[in-house]
Structure formats: structure tokens, C-alpha cells
N, CA, C and O atoms as CSV, one atom per row, in Angstrom:
chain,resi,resn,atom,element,x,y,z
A,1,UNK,N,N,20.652,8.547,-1.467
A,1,UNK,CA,C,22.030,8.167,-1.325
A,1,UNK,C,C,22.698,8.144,-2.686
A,1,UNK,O,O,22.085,7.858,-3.714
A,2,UNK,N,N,23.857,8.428,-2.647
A,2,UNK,CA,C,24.418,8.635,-3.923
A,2,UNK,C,C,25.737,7.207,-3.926
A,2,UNK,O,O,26.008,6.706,-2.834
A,3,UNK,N,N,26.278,6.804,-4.899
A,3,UNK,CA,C,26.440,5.475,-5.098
A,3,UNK,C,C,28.135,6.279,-5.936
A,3,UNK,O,O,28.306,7.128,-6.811
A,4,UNK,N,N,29.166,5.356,-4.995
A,4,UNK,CA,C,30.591,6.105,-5.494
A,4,UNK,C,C,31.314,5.363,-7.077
A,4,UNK,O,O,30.555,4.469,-7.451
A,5,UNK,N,N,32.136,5.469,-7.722
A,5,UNK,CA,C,32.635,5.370,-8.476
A,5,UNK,C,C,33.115,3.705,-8.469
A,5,UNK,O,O,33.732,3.065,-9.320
A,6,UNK,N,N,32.560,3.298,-7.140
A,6,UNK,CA,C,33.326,1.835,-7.061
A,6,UNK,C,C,31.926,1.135,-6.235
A,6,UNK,O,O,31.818,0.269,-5.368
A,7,UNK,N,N,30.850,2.075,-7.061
A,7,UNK,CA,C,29.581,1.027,-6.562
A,7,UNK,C,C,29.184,1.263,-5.167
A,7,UNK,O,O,28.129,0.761,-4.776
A,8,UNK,N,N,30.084,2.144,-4.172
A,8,UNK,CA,C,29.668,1.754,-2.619
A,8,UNK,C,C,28.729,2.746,-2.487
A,8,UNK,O,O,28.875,3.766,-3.159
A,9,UNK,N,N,27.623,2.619,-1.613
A,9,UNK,CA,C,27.101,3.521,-0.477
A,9,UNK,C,C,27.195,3.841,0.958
A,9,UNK,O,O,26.680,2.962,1.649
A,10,UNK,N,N,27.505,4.454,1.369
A,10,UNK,CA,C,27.144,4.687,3.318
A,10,UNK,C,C,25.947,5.067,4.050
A,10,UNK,O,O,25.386,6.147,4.234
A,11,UNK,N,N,25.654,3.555,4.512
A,11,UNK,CA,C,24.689,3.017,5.143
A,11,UNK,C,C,24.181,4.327,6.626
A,11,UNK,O,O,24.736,4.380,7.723
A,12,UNK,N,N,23.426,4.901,6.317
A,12,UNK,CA,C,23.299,5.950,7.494
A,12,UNK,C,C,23.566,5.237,8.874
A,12,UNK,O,O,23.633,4.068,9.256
A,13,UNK,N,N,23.696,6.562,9.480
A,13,UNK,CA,C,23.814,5.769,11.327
A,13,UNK,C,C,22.858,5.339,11.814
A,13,UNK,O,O,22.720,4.158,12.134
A,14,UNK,N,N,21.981,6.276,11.961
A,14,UNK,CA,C,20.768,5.757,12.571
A,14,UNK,C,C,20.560,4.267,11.861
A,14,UNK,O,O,20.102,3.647,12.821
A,15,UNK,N,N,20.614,3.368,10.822
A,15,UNK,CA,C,19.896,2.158,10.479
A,15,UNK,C,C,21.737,1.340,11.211
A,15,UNK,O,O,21.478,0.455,12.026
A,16,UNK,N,N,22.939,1.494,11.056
A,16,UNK,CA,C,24.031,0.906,11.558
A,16,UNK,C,C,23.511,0.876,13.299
A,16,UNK,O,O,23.765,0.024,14.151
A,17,UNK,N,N,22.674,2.193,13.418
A,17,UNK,CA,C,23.117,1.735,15.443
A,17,UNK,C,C,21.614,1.036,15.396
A,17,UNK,O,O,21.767,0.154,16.240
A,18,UNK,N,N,20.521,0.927,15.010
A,18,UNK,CA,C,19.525,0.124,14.846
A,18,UNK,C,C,19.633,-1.505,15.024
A,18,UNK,O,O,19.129,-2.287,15.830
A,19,UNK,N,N,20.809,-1.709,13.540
A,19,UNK,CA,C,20.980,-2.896,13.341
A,19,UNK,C,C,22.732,-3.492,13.694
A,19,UNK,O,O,23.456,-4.401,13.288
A,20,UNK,N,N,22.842,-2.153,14.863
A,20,UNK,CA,C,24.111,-2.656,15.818
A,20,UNK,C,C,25.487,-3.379,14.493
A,20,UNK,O,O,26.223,-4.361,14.592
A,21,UNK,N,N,25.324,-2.336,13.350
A,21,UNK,CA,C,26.421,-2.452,11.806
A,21,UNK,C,C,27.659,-1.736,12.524
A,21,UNK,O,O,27.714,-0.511,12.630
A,22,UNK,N,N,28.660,-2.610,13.016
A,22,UNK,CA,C,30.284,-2.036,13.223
A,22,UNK,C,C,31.200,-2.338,11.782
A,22,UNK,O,O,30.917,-3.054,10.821
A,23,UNK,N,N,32.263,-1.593,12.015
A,23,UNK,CA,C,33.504,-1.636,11.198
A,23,UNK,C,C,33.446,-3.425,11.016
A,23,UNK,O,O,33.173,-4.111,12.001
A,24,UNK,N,N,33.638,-3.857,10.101
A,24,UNK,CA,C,33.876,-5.683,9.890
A,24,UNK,C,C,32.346,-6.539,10.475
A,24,UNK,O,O,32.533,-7.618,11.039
A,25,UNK,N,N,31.273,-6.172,10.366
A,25,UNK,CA,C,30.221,-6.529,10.576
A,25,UNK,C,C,29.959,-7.215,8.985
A,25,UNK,O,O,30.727,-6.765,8.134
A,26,UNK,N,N,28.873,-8.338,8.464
A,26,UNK,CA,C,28.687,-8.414,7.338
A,26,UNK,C,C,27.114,-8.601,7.693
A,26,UNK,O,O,26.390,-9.012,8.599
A,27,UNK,N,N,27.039,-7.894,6.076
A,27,UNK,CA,C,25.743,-7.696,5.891
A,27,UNK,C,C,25.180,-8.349,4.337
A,27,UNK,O,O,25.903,-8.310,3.342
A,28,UNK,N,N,23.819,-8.927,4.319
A,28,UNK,CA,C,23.478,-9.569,2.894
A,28,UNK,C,C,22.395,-8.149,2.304
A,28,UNK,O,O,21.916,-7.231,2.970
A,29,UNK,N,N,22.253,-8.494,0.543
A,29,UNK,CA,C,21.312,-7.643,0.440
A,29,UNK,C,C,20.468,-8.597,-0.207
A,29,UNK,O,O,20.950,-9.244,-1.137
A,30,UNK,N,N,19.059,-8.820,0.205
A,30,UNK,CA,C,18.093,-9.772,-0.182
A,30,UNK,C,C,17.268,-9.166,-1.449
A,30,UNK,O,O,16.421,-8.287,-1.289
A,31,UNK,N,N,17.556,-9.660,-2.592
A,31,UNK,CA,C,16.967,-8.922,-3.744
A,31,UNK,C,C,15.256,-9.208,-4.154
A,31,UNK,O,O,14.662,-10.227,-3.800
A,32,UNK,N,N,14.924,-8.619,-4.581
A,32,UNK,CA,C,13.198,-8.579,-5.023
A,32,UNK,C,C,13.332,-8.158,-6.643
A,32,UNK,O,O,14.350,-7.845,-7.260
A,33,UNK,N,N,12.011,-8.256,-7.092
A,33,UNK,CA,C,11.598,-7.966,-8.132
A,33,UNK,C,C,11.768,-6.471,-8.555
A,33,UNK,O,O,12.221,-6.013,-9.604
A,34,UNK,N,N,11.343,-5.921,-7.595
A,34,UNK,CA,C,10.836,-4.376,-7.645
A,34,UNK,C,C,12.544,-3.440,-6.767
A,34,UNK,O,O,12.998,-2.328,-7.034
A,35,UNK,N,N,12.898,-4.154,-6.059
A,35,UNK,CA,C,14.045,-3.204,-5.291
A,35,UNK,C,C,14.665,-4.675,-3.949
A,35,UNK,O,O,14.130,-5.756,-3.707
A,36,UNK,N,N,15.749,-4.147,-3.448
A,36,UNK,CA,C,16.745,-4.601,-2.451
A,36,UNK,C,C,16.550,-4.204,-0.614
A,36,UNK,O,O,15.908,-3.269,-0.136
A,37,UNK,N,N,17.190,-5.066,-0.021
A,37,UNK,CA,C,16.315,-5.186,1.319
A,37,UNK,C,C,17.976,-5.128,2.022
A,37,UNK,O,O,18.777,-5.844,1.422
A,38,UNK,N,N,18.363,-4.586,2.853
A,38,UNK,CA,C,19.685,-4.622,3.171
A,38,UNK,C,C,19.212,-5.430,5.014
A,38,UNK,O,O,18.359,-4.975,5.777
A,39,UNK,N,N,20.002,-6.545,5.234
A,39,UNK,CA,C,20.013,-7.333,6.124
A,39,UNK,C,C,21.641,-7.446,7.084
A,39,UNK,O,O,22.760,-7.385,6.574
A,40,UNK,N,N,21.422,-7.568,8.109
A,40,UNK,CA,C,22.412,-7.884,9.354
A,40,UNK,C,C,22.889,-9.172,8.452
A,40,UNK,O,O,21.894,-9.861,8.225
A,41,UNK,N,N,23.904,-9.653,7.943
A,41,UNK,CA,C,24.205,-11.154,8.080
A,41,UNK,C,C,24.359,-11.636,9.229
A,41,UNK,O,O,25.078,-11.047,10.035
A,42,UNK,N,N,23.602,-13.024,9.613
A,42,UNK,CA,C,23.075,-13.842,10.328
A,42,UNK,C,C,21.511,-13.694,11.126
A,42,UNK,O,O,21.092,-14.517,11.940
A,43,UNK,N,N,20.884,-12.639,10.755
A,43,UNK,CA,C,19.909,-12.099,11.505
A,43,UNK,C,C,18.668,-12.492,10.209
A,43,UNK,O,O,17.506,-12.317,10.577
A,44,UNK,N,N,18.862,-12.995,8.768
A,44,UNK,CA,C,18.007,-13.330,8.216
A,44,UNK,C,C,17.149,-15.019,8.527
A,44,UNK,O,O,17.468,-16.206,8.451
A,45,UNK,N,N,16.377,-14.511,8.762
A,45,UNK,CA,C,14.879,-15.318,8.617
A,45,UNK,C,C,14.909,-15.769,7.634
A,45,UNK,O,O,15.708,-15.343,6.800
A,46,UNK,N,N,13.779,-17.138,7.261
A,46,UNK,CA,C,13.282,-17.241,6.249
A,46,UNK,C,C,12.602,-16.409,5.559
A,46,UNK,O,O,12.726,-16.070,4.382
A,47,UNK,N,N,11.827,-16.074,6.407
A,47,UNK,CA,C,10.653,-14.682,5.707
A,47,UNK,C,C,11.600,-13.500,4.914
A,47,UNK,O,O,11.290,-12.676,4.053
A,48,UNK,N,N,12.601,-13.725,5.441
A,48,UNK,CA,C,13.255,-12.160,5.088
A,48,UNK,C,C,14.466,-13.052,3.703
A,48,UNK,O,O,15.322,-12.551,2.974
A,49,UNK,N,N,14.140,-14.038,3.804
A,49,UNK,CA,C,15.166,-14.486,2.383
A,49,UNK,C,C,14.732,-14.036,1.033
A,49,UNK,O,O,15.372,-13.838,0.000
A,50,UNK,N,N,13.345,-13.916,1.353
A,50,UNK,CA,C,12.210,-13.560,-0.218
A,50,UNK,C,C,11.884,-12.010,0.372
A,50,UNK,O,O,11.644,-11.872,1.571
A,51,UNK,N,N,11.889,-11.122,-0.332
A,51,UNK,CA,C,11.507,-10.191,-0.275
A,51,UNK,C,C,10.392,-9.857,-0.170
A,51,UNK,O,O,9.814,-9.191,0.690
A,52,UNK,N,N,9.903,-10.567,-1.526
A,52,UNK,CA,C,8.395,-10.428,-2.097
A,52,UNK,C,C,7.372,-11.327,-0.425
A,52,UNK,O,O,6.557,-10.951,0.417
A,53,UNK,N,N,8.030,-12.471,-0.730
A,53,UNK,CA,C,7.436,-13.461,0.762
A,53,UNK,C,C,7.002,-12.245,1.782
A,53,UNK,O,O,5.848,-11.936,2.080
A,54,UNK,N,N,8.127,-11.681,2.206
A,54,UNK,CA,C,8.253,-10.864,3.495
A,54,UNK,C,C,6.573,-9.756,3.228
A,54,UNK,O,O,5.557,-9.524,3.884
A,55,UNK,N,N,7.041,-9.424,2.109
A,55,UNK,CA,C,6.179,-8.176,1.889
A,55,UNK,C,C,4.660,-8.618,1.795
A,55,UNK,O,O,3.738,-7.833,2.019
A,56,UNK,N,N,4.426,-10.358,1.333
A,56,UNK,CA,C,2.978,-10.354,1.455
A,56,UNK,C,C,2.582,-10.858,2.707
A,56,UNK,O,O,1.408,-11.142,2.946
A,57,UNK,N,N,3.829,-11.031,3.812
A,57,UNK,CA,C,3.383,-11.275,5.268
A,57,UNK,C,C,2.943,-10.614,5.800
A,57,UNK,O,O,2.158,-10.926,6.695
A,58,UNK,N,N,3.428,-8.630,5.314
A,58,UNK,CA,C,2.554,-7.796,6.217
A,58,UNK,C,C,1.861,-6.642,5.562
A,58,UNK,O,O,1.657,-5.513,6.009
A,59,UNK,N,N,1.527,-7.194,4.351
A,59,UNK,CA,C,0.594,-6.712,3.375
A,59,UNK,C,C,-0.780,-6.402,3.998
A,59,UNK,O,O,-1.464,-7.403,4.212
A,60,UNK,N,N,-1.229,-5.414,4.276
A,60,UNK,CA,C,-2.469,-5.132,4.661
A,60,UNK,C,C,-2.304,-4.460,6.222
A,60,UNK,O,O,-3.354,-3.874,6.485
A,61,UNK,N,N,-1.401,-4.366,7.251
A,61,UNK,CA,C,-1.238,-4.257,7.890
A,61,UNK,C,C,-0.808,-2.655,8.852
A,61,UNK,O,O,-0.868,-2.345,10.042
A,62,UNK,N,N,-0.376,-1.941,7.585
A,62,UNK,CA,C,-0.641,-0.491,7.690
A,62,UNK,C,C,-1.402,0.088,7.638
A,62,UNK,O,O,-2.170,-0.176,6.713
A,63,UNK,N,N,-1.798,1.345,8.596
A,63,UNK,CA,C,-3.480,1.373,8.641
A,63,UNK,C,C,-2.849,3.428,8.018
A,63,UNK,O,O,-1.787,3.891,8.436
A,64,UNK,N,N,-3.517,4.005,7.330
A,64,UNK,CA,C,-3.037,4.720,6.948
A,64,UNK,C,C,-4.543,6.110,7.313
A,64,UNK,O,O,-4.850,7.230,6.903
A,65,UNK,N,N,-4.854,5.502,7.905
A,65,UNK,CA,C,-6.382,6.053,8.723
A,65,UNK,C,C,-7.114,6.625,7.186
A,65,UNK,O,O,-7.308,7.802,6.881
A,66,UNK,N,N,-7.405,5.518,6.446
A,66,UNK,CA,C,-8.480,6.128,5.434
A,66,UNK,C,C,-7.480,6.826,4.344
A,66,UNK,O,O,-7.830,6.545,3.198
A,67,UNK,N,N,-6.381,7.624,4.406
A,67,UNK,CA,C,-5.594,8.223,3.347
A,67,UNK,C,C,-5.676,7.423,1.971
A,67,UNK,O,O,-6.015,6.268,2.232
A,68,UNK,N,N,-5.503,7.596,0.683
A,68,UNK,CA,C,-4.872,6.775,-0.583
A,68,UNK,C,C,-3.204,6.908,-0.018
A,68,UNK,O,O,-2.722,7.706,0.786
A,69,UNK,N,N,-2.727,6.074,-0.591
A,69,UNK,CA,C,-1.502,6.114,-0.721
A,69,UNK,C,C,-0.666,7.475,-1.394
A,69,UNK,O,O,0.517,7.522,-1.057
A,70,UNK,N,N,-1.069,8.418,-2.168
A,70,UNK,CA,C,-0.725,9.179,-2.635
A,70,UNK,C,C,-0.829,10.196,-1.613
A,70,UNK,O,O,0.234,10.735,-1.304
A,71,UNK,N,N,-1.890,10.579,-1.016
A,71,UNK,CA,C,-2.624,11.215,0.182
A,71,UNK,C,C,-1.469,10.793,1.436
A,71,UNK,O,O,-1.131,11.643,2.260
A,72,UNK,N,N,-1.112,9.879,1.456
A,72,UNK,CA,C,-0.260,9.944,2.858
A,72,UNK,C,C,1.127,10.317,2.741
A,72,UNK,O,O,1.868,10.650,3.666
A,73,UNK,N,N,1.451,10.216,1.335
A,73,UNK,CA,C,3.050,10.599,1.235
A,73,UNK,C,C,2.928,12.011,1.195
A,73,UNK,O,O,3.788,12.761,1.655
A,74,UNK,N,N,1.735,12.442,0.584
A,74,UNK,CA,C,2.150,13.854,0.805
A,74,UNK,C,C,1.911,14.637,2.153
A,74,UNK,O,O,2.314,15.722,2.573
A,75,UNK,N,N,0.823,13.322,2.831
A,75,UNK,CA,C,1.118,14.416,4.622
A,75,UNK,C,C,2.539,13.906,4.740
A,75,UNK,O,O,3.187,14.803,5.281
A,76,UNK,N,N,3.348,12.817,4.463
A,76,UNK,CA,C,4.332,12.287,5.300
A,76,UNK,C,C,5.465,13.511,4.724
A,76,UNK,O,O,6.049,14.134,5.610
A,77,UNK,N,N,5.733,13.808,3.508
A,77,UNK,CA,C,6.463,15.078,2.691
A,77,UNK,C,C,6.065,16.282,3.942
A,77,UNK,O,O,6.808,17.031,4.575
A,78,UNK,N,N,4.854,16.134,3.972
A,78,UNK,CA,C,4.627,17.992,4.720
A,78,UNK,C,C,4.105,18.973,3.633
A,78,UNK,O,O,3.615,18.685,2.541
A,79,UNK,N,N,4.306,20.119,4.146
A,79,UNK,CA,C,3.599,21.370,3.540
A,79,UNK,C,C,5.760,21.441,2.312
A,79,UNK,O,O,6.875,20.991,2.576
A,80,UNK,N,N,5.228,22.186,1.211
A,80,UNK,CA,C,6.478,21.979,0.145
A,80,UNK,C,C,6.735,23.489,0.030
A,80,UNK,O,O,6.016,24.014,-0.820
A,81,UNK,N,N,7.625,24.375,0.705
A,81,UNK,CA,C,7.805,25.803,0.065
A,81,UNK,C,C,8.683,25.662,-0.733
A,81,UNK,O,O,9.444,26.629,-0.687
A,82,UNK,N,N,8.982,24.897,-1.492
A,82,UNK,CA,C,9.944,24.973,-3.130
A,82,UNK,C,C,9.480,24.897,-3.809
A,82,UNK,O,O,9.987,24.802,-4.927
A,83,UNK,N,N,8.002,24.884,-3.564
A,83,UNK,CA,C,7.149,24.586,-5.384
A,83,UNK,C,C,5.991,25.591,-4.966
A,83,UNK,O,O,5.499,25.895,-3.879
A,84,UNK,N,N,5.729,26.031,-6.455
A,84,UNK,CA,C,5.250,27.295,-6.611
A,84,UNK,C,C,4.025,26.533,-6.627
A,84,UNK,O,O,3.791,25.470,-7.202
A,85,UNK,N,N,2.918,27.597,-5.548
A,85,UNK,CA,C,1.599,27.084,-5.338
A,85,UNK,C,C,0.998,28.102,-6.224
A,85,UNK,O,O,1.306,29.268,-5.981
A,86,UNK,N,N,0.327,27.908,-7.045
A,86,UNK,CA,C,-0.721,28.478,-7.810
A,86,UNK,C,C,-2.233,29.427,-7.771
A,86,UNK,O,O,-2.828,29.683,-8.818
């Protein structure tokens, strides 16, 4: 997403019809250490006030069938025909 001259972004559709985001809806952004968590205002939890909190609630919980982490982004990327295979 690219970020306008006055700071804004547009929140894709698919996450607005997800989290049911209309015209005059408000929304919080719950900050972390590492990056930002964009929330429904009134739909935050406690869990979801801490970022970090949230994240060691479901820490361990992705099962990535054996992959490294590096290993799964690149099945999740796919096969790359823009880069020259060697």
C-alpha cells in the first residue's frame, strides 16, 4: 500500500467487508514494537489492546507442516518468473 501526501491509506475491500468498515465507521490502530494492527473501534479486546500480548496468545499455533519459515513464504510467493533462474 502506498501512503498519500496527507499520511492516508485505503484499507482494501476485502478486510472493510470482513470487518463490516462503512463510510463514518471508526477504527483504532493498536501499535507494537515491531509494526501496527488495524482494529474495528469497539470490537477491541483486551488481548487485542497489546499487540505483542495478542501475538504470544497464538504463538505456536501455526502448523506450517514441517516448512522453516523461509520455506513457506516461498511456497506461499509460488513459482517467481521475474527472476532469472540460473
Amino acid at each position: 500500500m502506498r501512503v498519500t501526501e496527507k499520511g492516508q491509506v485505503t484499507i482494501p475491500k476485502d478486510i472493510r467487508d470482513r470487518l463490516d468498515i462503512k463510510p463514518g465507521s471508526n477504527v483504532d490502530f493498536v501499535v507494537a514494537e515491531d509494526g501496527v494492527m488495524l482494529v474495528k473501534n469497539g470490537d477491541t479486546s483486551d488481548a487485542f489492546k497489546d499487540f505483542d500480548a495478542w501475538a504470544r496468545s497464538v504463538e505456536g499455533i501455526f502448523d506450517t507442516n514441517g516448512m522453516t519459515a523461509n520455506e513457506y513464504v516461498d511456497w506461499l510467493r509460488g513459482p517467481r518468473d521475474d527472476l532469472d533462474h540460473h
